[in-house]
C-alpha positions as CSV (number, residue, x, y, z in Angstrom):
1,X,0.0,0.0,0.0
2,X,1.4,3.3,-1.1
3,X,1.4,5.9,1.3
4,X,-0.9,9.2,0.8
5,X,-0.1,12.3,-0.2
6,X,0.6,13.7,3.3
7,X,2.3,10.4,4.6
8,X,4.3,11.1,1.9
9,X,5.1,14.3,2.8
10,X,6.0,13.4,6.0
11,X,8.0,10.9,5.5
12,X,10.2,13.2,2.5
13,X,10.4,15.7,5.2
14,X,11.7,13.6,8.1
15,X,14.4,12.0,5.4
16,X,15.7,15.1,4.3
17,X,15.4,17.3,7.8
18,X,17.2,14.1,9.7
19,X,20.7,14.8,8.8
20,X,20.1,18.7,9.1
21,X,18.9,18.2,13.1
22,X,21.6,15.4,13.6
23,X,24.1,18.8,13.0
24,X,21.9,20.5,14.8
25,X,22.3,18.3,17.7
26,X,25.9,18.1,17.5
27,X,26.4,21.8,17.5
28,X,23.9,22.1,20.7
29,X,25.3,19.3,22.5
30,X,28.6,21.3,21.9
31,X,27.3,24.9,22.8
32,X,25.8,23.4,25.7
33,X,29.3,21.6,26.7
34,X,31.2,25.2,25.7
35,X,28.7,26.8,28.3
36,X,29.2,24.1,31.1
37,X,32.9,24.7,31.1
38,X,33.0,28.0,30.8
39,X,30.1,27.9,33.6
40,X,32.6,25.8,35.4
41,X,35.3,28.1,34.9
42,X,33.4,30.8,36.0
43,X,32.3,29.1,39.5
44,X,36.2,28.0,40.0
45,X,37.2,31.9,39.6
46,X,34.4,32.7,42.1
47,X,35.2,30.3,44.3
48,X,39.0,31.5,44.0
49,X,38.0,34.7,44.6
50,X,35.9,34.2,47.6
51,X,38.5,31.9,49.3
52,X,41.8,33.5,48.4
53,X,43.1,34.4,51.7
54,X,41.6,31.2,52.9
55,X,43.9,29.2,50.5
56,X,47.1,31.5,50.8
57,X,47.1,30.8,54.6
58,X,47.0,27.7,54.0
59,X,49.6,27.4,51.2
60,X,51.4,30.0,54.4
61,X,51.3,27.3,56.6
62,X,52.1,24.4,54.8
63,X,55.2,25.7,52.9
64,X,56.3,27.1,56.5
65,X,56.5,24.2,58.1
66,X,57.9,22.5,55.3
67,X,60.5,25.2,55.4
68,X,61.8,25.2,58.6
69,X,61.8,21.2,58.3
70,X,64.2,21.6,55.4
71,X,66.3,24.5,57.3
72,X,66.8,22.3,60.6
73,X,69.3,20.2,59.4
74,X,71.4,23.0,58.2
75,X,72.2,24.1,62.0
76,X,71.1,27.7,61.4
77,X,72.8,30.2,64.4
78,X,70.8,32.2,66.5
79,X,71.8,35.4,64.5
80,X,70.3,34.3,61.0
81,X,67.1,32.2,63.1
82,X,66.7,36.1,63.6
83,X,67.7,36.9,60.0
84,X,64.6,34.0,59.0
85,X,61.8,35.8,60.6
86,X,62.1,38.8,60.1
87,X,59.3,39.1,57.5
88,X,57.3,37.6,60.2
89,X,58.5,39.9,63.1
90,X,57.4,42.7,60.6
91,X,53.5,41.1,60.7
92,X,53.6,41.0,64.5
93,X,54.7,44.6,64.7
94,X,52.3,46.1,62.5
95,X,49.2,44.3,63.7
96,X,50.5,45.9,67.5
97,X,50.7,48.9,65.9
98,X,46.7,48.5,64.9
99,X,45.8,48.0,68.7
100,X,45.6,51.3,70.2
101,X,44.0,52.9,67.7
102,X,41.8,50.1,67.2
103,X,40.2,49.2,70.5
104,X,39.8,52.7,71.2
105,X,37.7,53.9,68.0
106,X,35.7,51.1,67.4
107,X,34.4,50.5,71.4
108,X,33.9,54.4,71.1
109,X,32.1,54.5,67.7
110,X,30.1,51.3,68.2
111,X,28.9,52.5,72.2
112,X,28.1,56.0,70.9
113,X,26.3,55.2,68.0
114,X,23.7,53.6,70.1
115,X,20.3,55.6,70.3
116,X,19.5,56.5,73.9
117,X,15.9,55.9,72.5
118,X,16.3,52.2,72.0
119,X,18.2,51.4,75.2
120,X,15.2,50.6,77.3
121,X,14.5,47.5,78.6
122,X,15.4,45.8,75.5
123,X,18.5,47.6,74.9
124,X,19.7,46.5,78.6
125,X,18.3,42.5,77.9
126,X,21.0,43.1,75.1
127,X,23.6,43.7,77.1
128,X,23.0,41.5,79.8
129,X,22.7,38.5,77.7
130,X,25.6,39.8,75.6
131,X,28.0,40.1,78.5
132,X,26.7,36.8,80.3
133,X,27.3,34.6,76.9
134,X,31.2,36.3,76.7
135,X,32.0,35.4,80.5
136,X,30.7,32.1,80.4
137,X,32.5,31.2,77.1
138,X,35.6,32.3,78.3
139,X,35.7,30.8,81.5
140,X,34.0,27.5,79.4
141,X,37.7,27.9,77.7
142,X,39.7,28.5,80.8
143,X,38.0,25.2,82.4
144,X,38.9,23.0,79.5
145,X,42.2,24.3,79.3
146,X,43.4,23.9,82.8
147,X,41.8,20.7,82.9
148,X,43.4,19.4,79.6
149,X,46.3,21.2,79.6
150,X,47.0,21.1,75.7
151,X,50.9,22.5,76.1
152,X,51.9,21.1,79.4
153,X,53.3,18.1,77.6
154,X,55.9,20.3,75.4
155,X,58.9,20.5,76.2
156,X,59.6,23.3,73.8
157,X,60.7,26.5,75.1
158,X,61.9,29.1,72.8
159,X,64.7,31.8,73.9
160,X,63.0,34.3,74.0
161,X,60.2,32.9,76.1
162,X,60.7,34.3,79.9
163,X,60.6,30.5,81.4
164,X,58.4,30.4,84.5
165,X,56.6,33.5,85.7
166,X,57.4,35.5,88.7
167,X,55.1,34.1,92.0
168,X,52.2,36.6,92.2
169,X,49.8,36.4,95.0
170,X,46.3,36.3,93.9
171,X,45.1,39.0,95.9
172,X,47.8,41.5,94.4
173,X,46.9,40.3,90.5
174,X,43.4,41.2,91.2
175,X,44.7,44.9,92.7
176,X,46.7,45.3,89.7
177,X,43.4,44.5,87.6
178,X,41.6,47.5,89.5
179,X,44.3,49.9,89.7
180,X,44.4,49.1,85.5
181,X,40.9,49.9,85.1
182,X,41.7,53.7,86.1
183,X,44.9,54.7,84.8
184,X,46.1,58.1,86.3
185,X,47.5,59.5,83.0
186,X,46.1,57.9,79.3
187,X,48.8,59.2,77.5
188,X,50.9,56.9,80.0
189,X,48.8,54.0,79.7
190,X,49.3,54.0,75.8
191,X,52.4,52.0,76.7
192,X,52.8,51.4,80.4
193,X,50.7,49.8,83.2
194,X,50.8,49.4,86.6
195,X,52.2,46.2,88.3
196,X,52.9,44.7,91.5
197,X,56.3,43.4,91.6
198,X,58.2,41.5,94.3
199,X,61.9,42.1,95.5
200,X,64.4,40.0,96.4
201,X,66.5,40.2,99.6
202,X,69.0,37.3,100.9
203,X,68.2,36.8,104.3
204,X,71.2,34.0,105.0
205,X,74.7,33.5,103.1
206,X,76.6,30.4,102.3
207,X,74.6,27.6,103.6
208,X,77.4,25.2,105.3
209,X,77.7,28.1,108.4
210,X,73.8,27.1,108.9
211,X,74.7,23.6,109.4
212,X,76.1,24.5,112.7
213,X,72.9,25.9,114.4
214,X,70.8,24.0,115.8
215,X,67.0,23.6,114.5
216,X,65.5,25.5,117.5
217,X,67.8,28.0,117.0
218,X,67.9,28.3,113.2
219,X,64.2,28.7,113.6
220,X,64.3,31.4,116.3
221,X,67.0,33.0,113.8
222,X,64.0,32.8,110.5
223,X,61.3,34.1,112.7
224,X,63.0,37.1,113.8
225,X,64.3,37.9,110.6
226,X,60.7,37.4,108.5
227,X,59.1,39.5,111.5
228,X,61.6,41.9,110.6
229,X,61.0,42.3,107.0
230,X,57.4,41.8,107.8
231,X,57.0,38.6,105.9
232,X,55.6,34.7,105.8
233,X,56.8,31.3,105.8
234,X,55.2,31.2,102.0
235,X,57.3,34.2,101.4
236,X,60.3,31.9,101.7
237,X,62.2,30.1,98.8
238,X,65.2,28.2,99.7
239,X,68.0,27.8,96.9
240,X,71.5,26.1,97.2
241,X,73.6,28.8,98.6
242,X,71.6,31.1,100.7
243,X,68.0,31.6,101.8
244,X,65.9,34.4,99.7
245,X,62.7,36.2,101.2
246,X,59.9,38.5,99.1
247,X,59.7,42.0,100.4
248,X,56.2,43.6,101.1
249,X,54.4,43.9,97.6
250,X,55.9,46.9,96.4
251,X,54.0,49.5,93.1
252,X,55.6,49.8,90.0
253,X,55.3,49.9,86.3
254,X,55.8,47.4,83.2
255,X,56.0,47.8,79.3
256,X,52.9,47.3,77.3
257,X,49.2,49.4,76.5
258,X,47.4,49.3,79.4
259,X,44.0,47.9,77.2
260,X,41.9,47.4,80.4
261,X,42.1,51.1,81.6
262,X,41.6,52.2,78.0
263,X,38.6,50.5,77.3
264,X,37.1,51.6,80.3
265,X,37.6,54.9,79.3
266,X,36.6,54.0,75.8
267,X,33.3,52.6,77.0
268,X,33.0,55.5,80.0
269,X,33.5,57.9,77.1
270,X,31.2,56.3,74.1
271,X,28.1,56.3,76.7
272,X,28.7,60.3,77.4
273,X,29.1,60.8,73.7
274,X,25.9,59.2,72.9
275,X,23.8,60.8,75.6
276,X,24.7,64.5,74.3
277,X,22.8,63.9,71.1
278,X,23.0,66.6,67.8
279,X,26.0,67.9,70.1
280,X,28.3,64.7,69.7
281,X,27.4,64.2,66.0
282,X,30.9,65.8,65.2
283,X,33.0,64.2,67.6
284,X,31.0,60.7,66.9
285,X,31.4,61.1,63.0
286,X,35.0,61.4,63.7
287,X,35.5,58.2,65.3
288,X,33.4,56.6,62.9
289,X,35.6,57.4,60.0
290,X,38.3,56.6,62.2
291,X,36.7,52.9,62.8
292,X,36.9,52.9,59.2
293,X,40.2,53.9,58.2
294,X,41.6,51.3,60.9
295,X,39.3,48.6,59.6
296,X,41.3,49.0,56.2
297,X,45.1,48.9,57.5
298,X,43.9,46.2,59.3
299,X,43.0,44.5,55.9
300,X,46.0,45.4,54.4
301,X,48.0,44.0,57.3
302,X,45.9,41.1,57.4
303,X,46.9,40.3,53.5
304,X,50.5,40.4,54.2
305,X,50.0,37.7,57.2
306,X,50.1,34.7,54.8
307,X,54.1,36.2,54.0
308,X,54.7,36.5,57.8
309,X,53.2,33.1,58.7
310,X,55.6,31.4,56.3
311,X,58.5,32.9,58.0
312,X,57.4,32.6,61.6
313,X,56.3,29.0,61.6
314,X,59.5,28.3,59.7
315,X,61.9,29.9,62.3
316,X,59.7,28.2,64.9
317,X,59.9,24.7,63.4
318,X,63.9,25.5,63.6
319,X,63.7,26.1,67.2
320,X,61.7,23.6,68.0
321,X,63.7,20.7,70.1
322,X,60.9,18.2,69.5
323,X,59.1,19.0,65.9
324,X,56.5,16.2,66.6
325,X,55.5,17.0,69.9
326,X,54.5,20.2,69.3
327,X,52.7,19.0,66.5
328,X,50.6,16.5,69.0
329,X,50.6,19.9,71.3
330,X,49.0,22.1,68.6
331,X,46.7,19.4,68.0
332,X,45.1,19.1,71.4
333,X,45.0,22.9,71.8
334,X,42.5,22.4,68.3
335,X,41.0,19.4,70.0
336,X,40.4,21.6,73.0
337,X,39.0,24.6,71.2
338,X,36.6,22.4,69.1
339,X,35.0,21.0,71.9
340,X,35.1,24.2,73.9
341,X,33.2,25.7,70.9
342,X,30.6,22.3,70.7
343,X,30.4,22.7,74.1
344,X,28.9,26.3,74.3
345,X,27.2,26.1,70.6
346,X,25.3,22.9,71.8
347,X,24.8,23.1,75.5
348,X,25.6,26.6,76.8
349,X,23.3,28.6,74.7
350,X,20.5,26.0,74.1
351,X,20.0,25.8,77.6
352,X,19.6,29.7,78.1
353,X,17.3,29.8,75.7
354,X,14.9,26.8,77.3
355,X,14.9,28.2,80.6
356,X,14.1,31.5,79.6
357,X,11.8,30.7,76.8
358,X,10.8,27.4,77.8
359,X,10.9,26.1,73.7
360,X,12.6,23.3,71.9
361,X,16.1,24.7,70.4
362,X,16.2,22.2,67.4
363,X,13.3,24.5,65.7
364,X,15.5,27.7,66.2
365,X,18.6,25.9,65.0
366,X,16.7,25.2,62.1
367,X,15.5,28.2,61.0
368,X,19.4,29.6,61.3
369,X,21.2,27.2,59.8
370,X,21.9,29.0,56.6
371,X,23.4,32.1,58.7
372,X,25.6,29.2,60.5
373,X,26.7,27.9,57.1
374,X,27.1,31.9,55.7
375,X,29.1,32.4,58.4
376,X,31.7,29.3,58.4
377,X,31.9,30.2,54.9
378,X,32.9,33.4,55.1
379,X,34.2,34.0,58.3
380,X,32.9,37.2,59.0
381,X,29.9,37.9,61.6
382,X,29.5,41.0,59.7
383,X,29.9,39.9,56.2
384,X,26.7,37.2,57.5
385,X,24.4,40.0,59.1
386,X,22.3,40.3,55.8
387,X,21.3,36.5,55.7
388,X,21.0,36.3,59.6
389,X,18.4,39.1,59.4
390,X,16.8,36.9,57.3
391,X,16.7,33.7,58.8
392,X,15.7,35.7,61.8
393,X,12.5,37.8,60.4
394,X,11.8,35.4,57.7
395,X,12.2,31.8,58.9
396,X,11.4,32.4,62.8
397,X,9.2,35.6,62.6
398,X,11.1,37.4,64.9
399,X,10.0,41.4,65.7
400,X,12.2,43.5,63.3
401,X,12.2,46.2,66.3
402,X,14.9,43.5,68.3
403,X,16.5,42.2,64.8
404,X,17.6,45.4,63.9
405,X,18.9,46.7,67.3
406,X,20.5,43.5,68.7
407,X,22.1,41.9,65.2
408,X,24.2,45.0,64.2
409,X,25.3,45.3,68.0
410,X,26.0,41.7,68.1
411,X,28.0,41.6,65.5
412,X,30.8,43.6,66.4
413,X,30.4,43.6,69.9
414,X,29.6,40.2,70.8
415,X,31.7,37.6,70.5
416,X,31.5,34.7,72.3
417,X,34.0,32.3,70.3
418,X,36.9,34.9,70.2
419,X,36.6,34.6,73.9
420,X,36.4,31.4,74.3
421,X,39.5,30.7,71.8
422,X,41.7,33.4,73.5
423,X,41.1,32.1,77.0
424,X,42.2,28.3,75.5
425,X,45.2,30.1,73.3
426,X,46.6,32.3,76.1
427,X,46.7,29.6,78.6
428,X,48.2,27.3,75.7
429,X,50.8,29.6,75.3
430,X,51.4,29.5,78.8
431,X,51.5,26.3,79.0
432,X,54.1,25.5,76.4
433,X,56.2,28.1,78.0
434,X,56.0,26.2,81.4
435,X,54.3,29.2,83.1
436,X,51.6,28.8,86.1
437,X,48.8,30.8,86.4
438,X,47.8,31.5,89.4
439,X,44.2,31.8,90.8
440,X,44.4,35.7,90.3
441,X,46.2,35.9,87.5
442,X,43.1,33.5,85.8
443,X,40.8,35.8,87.2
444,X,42.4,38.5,85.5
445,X,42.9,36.8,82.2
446,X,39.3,35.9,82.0
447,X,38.2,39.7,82.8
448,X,40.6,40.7,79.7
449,X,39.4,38.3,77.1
450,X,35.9,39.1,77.8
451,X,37.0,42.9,77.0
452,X,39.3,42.3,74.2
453,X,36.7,40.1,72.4
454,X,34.3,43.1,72.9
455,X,36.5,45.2,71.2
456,X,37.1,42.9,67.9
457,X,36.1,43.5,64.8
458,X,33.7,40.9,63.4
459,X,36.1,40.5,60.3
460,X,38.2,37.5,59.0
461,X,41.7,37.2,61.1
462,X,40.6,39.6,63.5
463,X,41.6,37.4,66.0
464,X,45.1,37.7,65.8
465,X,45.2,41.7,66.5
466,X,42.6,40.8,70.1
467,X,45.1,37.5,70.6
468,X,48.1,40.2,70.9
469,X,45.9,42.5,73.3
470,X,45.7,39.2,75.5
471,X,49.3,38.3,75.4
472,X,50.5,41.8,75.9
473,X,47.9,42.2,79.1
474,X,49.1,39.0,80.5
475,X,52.7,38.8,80.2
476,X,52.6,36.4,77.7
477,X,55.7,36.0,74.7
478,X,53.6,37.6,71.6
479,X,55.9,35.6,69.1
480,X,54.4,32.5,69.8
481,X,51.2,33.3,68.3
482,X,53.0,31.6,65.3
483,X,51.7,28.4,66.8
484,X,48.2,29.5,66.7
485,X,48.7,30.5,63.6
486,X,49.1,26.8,62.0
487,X,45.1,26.0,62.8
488,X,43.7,29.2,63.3
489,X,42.4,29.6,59.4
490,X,39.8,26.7,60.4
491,X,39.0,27.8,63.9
492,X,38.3,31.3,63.0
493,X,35.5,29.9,60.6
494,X,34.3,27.8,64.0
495,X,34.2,30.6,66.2
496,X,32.7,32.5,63.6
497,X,29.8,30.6,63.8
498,X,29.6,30.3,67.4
499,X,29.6,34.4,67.4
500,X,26.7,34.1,65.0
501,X,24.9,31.0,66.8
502,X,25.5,33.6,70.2
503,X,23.5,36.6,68.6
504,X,20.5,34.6,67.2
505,X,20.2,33.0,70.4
506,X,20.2,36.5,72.5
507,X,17.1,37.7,69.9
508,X,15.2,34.7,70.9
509,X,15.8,35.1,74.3
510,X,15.8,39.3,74.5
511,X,12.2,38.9,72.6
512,X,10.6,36.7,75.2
513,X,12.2,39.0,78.1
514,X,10.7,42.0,76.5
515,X,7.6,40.4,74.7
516,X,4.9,42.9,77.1
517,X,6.9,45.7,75.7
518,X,6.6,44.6,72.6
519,X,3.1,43.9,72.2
520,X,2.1,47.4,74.3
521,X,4.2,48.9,71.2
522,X,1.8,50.5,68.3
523,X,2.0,49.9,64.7
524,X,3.6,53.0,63.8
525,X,6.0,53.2,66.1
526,X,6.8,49.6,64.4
527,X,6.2,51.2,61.1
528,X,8.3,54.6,62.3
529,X,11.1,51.7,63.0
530,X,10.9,50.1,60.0
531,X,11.6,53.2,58.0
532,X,14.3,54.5,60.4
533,X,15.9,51.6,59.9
534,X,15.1,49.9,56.6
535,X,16.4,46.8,55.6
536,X,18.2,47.9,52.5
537,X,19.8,50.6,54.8
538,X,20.8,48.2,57.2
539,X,22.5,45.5,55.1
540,X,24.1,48.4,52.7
541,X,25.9,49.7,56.0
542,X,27.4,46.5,57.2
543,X,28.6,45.4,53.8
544,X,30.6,48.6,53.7
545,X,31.4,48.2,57.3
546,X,33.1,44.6,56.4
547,X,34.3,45.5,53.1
548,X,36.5,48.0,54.8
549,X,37.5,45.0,57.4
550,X,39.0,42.0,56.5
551,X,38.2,38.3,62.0
């Protein structure tokens, strides 16, 4: 049977067109391959792009340790050790140059840009909470680390290190603490602080002419002489050749920025400058921009650190007496800042929030969990604050009147993982330099991480400028940071999170604290709010504000 005429038609269409679409298939299939790749491209570059410092730290930190590995069997002296990290030395000094003027115009512009108007009863939930979270993290940190003691087994102790620390009583660490918090002169405490130090007397002389007294007398000889210098059997340290007493606790001064006294002047300062209203504009405006200008040396500092790392860790690894002990020792102070981090992230803060607000936590931490990944991504609390806004307003409905007050604030003044890692890293530090802390002296420590994590910036790497405020305020040998700096490109993405984790958590809880305020609040002051504070506005500032910033 012969096909019709429009079979036929058909059929002579599909046998001519079939060759014509088999091209046109092939040249498809290729424009659509061409377009994968160069889609593929394209995401590599962004990728690139977004994690270039991530991956230069890491390249740092690798090829510096495989540096000094390859140096150490050359015997290098102590004079070109020196000569080896000195790019390094170079990082350290201009990220201490950034402190001053750092802790002291962002505590001042953050504090006085806050509206007297929203400080009510919300505005002091905020702060509460905020400073509650920041004391508990770092003494969660302080806890772990005296209990696991991450350096103690290192052996390692560099030349420059001071060895053991001077014995300080607890009670005159404390004293020190108060008389830092009111400096008599600023310009003074810019680079000295007050300090209780202890002289050194000999009481006795050569040892072998005591061997002839007897033990009553001997003792009757001690007591009169420790009632004469007005001191105590625990005053009393007994070396080889002669018997050497502590004096009375007597004032006096040591090298380093007094950062305690200055942020309470800082915050002292801020508060007066936000109460004086259209009169402080000036005078605020001026330490805003000089926030800013800060913010971006520290980025520019914070771009050379992949050079200095190389050259720290590699004059490190050449010092180091036992290469893979310290290695074990860096690895428990991770383990130990991990867990201190789980610890607070998963038990800490979900249990504030259920006895305050009496509500499951696994719905909360679902509706944040793309802030929590925004944030490990980009390790930034400030570079996050768009998307936690709107996992905050969006997914958990949260009132927009405590979004917008308590997120910006949050994220630059509240920073709970910071804390928590510089409590672990200071003692660390401690620790591998076989120093004791004292009861006071931990007291003290815990009182200046909580400050100097108040005072970072909630940028990428900002750690390592509030790490140096700890070490200097403690005593503590700031070139060993190069031994935080092997693992701190993946804990700073950690405790970025847990800063995040801490702010969401603080709206939940400040919004069930203040809910009769909020519900005796009318629409248009919600509304007035609202266009006060827009969202556009909002996010727009803080991408500027961590543009300009590089944590």
């Amino acid at each position: 049977m012969l096909p019709n005429s429009e079979n036929m038609s058909e059929v002579e269409l599909v046998e001519v067109a079939k060759p014509e679409d088999n091209e046109k298939n092939e040249r498809c299939s290729q424009t659509l391959d061409e377009v994968g790749s160069i889609r593929n491209g394209f995401n590599i570059w962004i990728f690139l792009k977004r994690n270039a410092f991530v991956l230069l730290t890491m390249a740092a930190v690798a090829f510096g340790i495989g540096l000094g590995f390859a140096l150490r069997h050359i015997n290098m002296s102590e004079r070109e050790i020196t000569y080896l990290t000195f790019p390094g030395e170079l990082l350290l000094r201009m990220l201490q140059m950034m402190v001053l003027p750092l802790v002291v115009s962002s505590v001042i512009a953050g504090i006085s840009n806050v509206d007297r108007k929203d400080f009510g009863k919300i505005g002091l939930w905020t702060f509460i909470y905020y400073l509650v979270t920041t004391v508990v993290a770092a003494f969660t940190g302080i806890f772990l680390a005296v209990v696991i003691k991450p350096g103690k087994s290192s052996r390692h102790t560099s030349e420059s290190s001071p060895g053991k620390t001077e014995a300080v009583h607890s009670v005159d660490a404390f004293l020190d603490l108060i008389r830092n918090m009111f400096p008599s002169n600023l310009v003074e405490a810019c680079f000295r602080k007050p300090q209780i130090y202890q002289q050194m007397v000999s009481l006795f002389f050569v040892i072998n002419l005591l061997s002839f007294l007897s033990c009553h007398t001997l003792l009757s000889l001690l007591l009169s002489l420790l009632l004469l210098y007005e001191l105590l059997f625990s005053d009393c340290v007994v070396y080889l050749d002669c018997f050497i007493c502590c004096l009375a606790p007597t004032a006096g001064t040591s090298d380093g920025i007094n950062v305690v006294g200055l942020l309470v002047f800082s915050v002292a300062f801020g508060l007066i400058l936000s109460s004086m209203g259209s009169e402080g504009k000036p005078l605020r405006d001026l330490f805003n921009c000089m926030n800013k200008a800060i913010m971006r040396l520290v980025s520019i500092a914070i771009w050379y650190s992949p050079v200095g790392i190389i050259f720290l860790l590699a004059g490190q690894v050449v010092k180091m007496t036992d290469a893979a002990e310290i290695g074990r020792d860096v690895g428990m102070y991770t383990l130990t800042v991990v867990t201190g981090l789980i610890i607070h992230g998963c038990v800490t803060l979900p249990l504030i929030y259920v006895i305050v607000t009496r509500k499951n936590p696994l719905r909360f931490y679902g509706g944040i969990l793309q802030a929590l990944s925004t944030a490990f991504g980009t390790s930034s609390s400030s570079a996050t604050l768009p998307v936690t806004l709107r996992c905050m307003e969006e997914n958990l409905k949260m009132d927009k009147q405590v979004t917008r007050f308590m997120l910006p604030v949050g994220a630059t003044m509240n920073m709970d993982g910071a804390a928590l890692y510089e409590a672990v890293a200071a003692l660390f530090i401690a620790q591998v330099n076989d120093m004791d802390f004292n009861v006071g002296q931990i007291i003290v420590l815990s009182l200046v991480v909580t400050a100097a994590s108040t005072g970072a910036a909630g940028i990428p790497q900002a750690g390592m400028v509030s790490m140096l405020i700890v070490l200097s305020s403690t005593g503590l040998p700031t070139e060993d940071i190069s031994l935080l700096l092997m693992v701190d490109w993946i804990l700073d993405r950690l405790r970025t999170a847990a800063n995040v984790l801490g702010d969401c958590i603080g709206v939940g809880v400040v919004q069930h604290l203040s809910r009769h305020e909020l519900q005796t609040s009318s629409p248009a002051e919600t509304n007035l709010v609202l266009e006060e504070n827009p969202p556009s506005k909002s996010i727009r500032k803080h991408r500027d504000h961590s543009s300009c910033k590089t944590q």
